[in-house]
C-alpha positions as CSV (number, residue, x, y, z in Angstrom):
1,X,0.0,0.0,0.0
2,X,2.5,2.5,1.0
3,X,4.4,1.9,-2.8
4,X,0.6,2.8,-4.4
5,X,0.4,6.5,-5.0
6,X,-3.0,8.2,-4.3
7,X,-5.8,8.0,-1.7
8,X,-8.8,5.4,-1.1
9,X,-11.8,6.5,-2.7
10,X,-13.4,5.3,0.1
11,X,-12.5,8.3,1.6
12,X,-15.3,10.4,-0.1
13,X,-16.7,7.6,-2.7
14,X,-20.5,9.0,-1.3
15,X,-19.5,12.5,-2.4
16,X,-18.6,12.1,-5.7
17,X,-20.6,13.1,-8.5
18,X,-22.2,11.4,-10.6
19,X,-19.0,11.6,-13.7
20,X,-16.8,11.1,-11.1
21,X,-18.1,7.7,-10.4
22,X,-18.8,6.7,-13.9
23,X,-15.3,7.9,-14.3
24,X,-13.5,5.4,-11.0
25,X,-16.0,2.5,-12.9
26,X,-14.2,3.3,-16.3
27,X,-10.7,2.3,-15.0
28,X,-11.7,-0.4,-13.2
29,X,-12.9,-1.9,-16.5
30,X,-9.8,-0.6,-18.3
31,X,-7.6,-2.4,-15.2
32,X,-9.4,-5.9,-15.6
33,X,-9.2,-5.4,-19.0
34,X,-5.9,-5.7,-19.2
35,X,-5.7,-8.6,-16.1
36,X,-8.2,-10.8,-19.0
37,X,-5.6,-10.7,-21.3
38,X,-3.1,-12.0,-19.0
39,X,-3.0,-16.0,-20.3
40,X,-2.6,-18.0,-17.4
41,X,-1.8,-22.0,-17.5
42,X,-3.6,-23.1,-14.7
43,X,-6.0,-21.8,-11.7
44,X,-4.8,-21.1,-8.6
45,X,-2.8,-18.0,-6.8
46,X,0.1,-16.2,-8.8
47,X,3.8,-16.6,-6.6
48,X,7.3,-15.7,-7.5
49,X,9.1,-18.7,-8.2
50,X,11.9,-18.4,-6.0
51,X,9.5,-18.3,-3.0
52,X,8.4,-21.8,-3.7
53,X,10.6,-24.9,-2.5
54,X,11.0,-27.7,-5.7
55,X,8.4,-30.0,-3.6
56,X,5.8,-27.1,-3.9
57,X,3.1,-28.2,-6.4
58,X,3.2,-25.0,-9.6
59,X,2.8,-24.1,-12.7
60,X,5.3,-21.9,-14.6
61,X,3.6,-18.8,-16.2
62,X,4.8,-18.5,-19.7
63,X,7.5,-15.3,-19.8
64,X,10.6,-15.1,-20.5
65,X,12.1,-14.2,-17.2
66,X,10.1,-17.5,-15.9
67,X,9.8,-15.9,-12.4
68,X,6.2,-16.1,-12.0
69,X,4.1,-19.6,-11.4
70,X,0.9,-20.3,-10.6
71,X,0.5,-22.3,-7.1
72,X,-2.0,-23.1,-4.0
73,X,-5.0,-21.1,-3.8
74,X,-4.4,-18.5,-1.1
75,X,-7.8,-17.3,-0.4
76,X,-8.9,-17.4,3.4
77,X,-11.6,-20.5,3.2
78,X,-8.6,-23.1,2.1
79,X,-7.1,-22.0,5.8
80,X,-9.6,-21.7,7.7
81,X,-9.4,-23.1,10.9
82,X,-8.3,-26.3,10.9
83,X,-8.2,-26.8,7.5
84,X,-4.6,-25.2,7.3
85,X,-3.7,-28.7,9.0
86,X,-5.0,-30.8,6.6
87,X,-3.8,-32.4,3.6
88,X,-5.7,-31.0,0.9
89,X,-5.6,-30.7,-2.8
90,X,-5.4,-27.0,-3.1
91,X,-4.0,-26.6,-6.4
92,X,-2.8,-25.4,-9.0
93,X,-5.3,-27.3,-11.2
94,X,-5.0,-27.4,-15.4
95,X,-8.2,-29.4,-15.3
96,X,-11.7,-27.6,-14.6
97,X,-13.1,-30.0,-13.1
98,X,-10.2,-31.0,-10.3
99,X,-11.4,-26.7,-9.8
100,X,-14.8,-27.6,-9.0
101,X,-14.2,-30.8,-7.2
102,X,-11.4,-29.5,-5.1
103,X,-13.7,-27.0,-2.8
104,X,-16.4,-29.9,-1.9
105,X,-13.3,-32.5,-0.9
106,X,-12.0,-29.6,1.4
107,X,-15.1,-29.4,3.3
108,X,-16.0,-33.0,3.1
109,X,-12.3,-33.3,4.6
110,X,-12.7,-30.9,7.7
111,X,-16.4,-32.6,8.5
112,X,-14.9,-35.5,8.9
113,X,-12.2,-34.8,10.6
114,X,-13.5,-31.8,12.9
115,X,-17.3,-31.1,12.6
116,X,-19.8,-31.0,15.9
117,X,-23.4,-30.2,16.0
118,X,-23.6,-26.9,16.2
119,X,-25.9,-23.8,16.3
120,X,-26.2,-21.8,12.9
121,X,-22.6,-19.1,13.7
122,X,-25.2,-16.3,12.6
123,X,-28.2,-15.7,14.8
124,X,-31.0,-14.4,12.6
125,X,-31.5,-18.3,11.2
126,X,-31.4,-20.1,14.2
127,X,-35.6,-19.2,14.7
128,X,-35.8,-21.2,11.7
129,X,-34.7,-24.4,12.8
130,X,-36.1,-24.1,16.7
131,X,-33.1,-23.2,17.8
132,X,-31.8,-26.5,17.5
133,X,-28.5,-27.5,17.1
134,X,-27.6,-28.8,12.9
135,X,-25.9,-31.9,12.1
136,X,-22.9,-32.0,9.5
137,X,-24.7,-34.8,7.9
138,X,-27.3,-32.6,5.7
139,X,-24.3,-30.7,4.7
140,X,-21.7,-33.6,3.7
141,X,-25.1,-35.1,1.6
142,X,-25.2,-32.1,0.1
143,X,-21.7,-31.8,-0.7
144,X,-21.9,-35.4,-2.2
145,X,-24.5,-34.6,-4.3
146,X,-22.8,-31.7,-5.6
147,X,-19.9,-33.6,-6.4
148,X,-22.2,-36.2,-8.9
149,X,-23.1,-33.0,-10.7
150,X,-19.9,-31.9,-11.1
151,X,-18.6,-33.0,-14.4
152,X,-21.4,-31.7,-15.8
153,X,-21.3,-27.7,-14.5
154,X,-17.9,-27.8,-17.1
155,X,-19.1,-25.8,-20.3
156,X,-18.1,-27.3,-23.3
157,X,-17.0,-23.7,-24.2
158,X,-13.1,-23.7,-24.4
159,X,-13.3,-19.3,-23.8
160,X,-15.2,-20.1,-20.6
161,X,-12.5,-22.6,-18.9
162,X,-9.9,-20.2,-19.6
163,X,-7.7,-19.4,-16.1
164,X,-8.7,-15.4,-15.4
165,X,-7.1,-12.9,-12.7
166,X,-9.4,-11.1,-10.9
167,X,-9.4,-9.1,-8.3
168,X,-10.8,-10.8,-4.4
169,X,-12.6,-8.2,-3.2
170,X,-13.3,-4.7,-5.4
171,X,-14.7,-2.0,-3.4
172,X,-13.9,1.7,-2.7
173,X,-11.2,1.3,0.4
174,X,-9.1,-1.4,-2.0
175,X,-9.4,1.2,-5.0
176,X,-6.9,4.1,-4.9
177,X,-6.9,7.5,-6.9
178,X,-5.3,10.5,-7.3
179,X,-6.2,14.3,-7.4
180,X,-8.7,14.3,-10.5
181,X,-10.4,10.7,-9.1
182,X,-8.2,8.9,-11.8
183,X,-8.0,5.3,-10.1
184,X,-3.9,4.6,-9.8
185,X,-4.3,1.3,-8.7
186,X,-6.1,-1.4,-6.0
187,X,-4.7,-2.6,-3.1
188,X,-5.3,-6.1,-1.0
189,X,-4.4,-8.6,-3.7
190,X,-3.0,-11.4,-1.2
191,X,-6.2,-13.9,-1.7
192,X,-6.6,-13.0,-5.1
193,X,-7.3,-16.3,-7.4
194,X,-7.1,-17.4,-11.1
195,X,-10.2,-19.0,-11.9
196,X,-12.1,-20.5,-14.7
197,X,-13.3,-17.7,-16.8
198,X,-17.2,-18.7,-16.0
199,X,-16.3,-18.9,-12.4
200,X,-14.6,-16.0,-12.1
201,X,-16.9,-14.0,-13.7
202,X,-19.8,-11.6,-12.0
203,X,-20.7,-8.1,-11.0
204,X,-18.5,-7.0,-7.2
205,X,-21.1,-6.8,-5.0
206,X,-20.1,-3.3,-3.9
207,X,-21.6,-2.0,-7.3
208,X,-24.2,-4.2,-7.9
209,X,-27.6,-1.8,-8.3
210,X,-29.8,-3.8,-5.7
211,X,-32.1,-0.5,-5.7
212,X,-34.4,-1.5,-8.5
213,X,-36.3,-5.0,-9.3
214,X,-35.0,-5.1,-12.9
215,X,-30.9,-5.4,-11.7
216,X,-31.1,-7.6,-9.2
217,X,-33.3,-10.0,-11.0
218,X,-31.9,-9.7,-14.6
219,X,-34.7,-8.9,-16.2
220,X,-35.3,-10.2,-20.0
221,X,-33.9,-6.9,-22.1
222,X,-36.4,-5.9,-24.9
223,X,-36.2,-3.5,-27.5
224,X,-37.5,0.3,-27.2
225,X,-41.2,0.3,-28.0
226,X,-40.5,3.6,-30.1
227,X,-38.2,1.3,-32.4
228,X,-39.4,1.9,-35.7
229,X,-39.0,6.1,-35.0
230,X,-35.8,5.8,-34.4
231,X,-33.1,7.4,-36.9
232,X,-31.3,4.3,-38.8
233,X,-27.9,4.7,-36.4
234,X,-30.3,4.9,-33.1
235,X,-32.0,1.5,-34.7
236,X,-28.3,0.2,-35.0
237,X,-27.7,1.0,-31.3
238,X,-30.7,-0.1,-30.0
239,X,-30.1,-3.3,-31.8
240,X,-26.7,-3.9,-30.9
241,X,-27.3,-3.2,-27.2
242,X,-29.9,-5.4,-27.2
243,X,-27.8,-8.4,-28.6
244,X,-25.3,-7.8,-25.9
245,X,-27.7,-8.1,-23.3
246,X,-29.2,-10.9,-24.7
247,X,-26.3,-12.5,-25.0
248,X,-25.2,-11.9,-21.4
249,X,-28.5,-13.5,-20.3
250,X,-28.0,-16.4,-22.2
251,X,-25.4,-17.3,-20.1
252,X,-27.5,-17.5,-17.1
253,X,-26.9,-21.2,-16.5
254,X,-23.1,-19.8,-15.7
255,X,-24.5,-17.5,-12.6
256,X,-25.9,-20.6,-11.0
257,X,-22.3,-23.0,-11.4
258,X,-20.7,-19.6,-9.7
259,X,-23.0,-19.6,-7.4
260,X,-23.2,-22.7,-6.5
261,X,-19.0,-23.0,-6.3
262,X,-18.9,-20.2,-3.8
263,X,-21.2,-21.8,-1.9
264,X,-19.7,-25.1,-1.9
265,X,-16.2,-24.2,-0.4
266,X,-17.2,-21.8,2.3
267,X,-16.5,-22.9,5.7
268,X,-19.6,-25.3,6.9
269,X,-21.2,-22.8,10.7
270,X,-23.8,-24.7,10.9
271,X,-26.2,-23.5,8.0
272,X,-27.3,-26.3,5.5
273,X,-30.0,-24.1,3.5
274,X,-27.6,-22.3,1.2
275,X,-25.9,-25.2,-0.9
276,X,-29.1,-27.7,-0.4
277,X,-31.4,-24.6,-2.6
278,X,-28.9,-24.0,-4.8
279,X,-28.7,-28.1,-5.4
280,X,-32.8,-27.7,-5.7
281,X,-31.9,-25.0,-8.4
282,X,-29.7,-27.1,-10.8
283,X,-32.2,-29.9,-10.9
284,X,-35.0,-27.2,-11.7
285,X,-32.7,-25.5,-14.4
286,X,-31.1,-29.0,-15.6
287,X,-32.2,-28.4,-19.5
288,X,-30.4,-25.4,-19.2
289,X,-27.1,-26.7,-17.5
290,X,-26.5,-30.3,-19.1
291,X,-24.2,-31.4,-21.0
292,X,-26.1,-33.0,-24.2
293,X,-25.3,-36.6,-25.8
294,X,-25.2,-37.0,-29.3
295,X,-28.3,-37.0,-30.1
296,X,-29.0,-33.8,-28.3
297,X,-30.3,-34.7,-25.4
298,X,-30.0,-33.7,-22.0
299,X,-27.9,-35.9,-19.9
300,X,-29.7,-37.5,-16.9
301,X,-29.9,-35.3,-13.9
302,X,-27.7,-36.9,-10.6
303,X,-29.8,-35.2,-8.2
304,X,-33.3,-35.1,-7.5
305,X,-35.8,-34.2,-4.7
306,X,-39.4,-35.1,-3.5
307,X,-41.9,-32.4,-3.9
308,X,-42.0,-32.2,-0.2
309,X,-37.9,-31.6,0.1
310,X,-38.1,-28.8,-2.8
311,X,-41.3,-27.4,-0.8
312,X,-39.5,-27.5,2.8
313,X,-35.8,-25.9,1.5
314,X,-38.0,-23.2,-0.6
315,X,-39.4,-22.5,3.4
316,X,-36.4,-21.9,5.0
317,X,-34.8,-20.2,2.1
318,X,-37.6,-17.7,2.2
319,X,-37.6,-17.1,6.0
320,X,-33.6,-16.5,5.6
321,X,-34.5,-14.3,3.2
322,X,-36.3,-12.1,5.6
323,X,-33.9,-12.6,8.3
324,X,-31.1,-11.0,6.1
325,X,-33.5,-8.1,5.5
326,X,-34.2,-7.4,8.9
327,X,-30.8,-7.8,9.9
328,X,-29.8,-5.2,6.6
329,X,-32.7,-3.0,8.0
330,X,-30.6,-2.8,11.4
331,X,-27.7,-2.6,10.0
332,X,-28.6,0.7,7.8
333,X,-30.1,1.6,10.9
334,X,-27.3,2.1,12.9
335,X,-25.2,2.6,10.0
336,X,-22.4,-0.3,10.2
337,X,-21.1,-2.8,7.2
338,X,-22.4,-6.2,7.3
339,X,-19.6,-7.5,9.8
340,X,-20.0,-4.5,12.1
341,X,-17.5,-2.3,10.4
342,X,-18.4,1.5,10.7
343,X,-16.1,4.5,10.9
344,X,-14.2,6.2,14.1
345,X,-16.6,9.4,13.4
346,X,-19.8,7.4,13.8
347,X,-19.3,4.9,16.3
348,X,-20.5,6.8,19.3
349,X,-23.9,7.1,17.5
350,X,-23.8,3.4,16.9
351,X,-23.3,2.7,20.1
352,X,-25.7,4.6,21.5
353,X,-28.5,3.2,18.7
354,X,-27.5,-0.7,19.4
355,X,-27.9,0.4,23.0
356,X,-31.6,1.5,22.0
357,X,-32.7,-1.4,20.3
358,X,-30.9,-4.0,22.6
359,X,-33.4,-2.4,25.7
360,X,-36.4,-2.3,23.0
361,X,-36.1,-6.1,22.4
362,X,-35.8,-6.7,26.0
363,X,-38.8,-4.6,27.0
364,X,-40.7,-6.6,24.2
365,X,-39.4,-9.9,25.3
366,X,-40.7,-8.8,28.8
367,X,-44.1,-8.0,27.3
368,X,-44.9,-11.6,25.9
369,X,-47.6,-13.7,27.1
């Protein structure tokens, strides 16, 4: 950090205008741009050469110099806990699939080795389930099931396999700029991963537009109804605009396997519902997701639910669903980040607001029957 020049646009990023911003989203394109053309031979973390002993498993990085390879993944869920002791496949990996395999054999790994029954680590679901304690078991069928489907999340799409850079975790206090908001650079690389071009691709959340219906639940595009008005270069526009978006859509299937791959390696607290709906999801979307024989053909589906499974996972994803928002509702209330984060200016008024609410539930609580 101290070699970058410039300040975090977190700084001010709520008081910039509205060019300003367009302006910081500009270069960040222009900077992955140029981290997509960066041909990689494997997935997994980037690492000098010299830094790696000969037993270290890696992948030289074609350049002349041949001081960059591609080893482990470095990113915080392959360490986790425990899981820095075991033995564990944690690349580089040439082959997609060992990619989406590798994350589910982790897990599978540390329940056996490690897991407990356990309360859900994040309160707001625990209602859900009576506040009973969850058993690995729902989780390490899940993970098994996953692992039947995955040879056939691969596309067949040689572009989409392709080994891609990208940055861990883009948001304004890891994006630096100078005087005239001209981005210089981001910062907090160390758990940044080469991925499958499918897997690595995907909006950061930090500016996704979750303010209107249409964003957040990618709405089919259309054309402008005032079409045939239009001058013959606005028609050309129009039309090539909608064709992008079209196209984007059409790769829908590819948000689901993401999805589902984040979901699969992250550290198992105690919450089952996540990967289980998302299993529920790739059966319902199977046409869409199989691989096809030669006669075209979907491939048979390795998973499968009862109506009442879908119906009872469709529950609790639902009621998690309002949990998160009432948690986001306190959260903007007393104006922290998701994991508590706020800054030294407001943390007195935070304070004092959690205070608040903590003797409102408890004067509630009292008031039950």
């Amino acid at each position: 950090m101290e070699k970058l020049c410039g300040q975090p646009i977190g700084d001010n990023w709520y008081n910039l205008s509205e060019q300003q911003r367009l302006q910081v989203l500009h270069d960040i394109v222009k900077l992955e741009s140029k981290l997509f053309s960066i041909q990689l031979p494997a997935s997994g973390s980037i690492y000098y050469t010299r830094d790696l002993d000969r037993s270290t498993p890696k992948v030289n990085v074609f350049e002349p110099n041949g001081q960059f390879c591609v080893g482990s993944y470095t990113g915080l869920r392959w360490w986790y806990g425990k899981r820095a002791e075991l033995k564990l496949d944690r690349g580089p990996h040439i082959d997609t699939l060992r990619v989406l395999r590798a994350p589910a054999e982790k897990e599978l790994s540390w329940i056996r080795a490690y897991a407990q029954p356990r309360y859900p680590f994040h309160r707001q679901y625990r209602e859900a389930f009576q506040y009973k304690k969850q058993d690995s078991a729902i989780h390490t069928a899940s993970l098994e099931k996953y692992l039947c489907a995955a040879p056939h999340l691969v596309p067949e799409n040689p572009e989409l396999n392709l080994p891609t850079l990208r940055h861990p975790d883009i948001q304004p206090n890891n994006i630096f700029r100078d005087k005239d908001y001209r981005v210089t650079g981001l910062v907090d690389w160390q758990h940044a991963t080469a991925l499958p071009a499918f897997l690595a691709a995907g909006l950061p959340s930090s500016f996704q537009n979750y303010s209107d219906p249409e964003s957040v639940s990618f709405a089919p595009p259309r054309l402008p109804i005032d079409l045939d008005s239009l001058d013959e270069a606005q028609r050309a526009q129009a039309d090539e605009q909608f064709r992008r978006r079209q196209r984007a859509l059409e790769q829908e299937p590819d948000l689901l396997r993401g999805r589902i791959f984040d979901h699969v390696g992250e550290p198992w607290d105690g919450l089952n519902t996540t990967l289980h709906h998302d299993l529920v999801q790739i059966a319902r979307n199977w046409d869409k997701i199989a691989l096809r024989k030669d006669d075209g053909a979907a491939r048979a589906c390795p998973v499968s639910f009862t109506q009442k499974e879908i119906d009872q996972i469709d529950a609790l994803e639902e009621s998690h669903r309002d949990a998160d928002g009432d948690v986001e509702q306190i959260n903007e209330f007393l104006g922290i980040a998701s994991d508590g984060w706020t800054p030294n200016e407001r943390f007195e008024s935070a304070k004092d607001k959690a205070a608040e609410i903590r003797e409102q539930a408890l004067a509630s609580a009292d008031n039950d029957p």
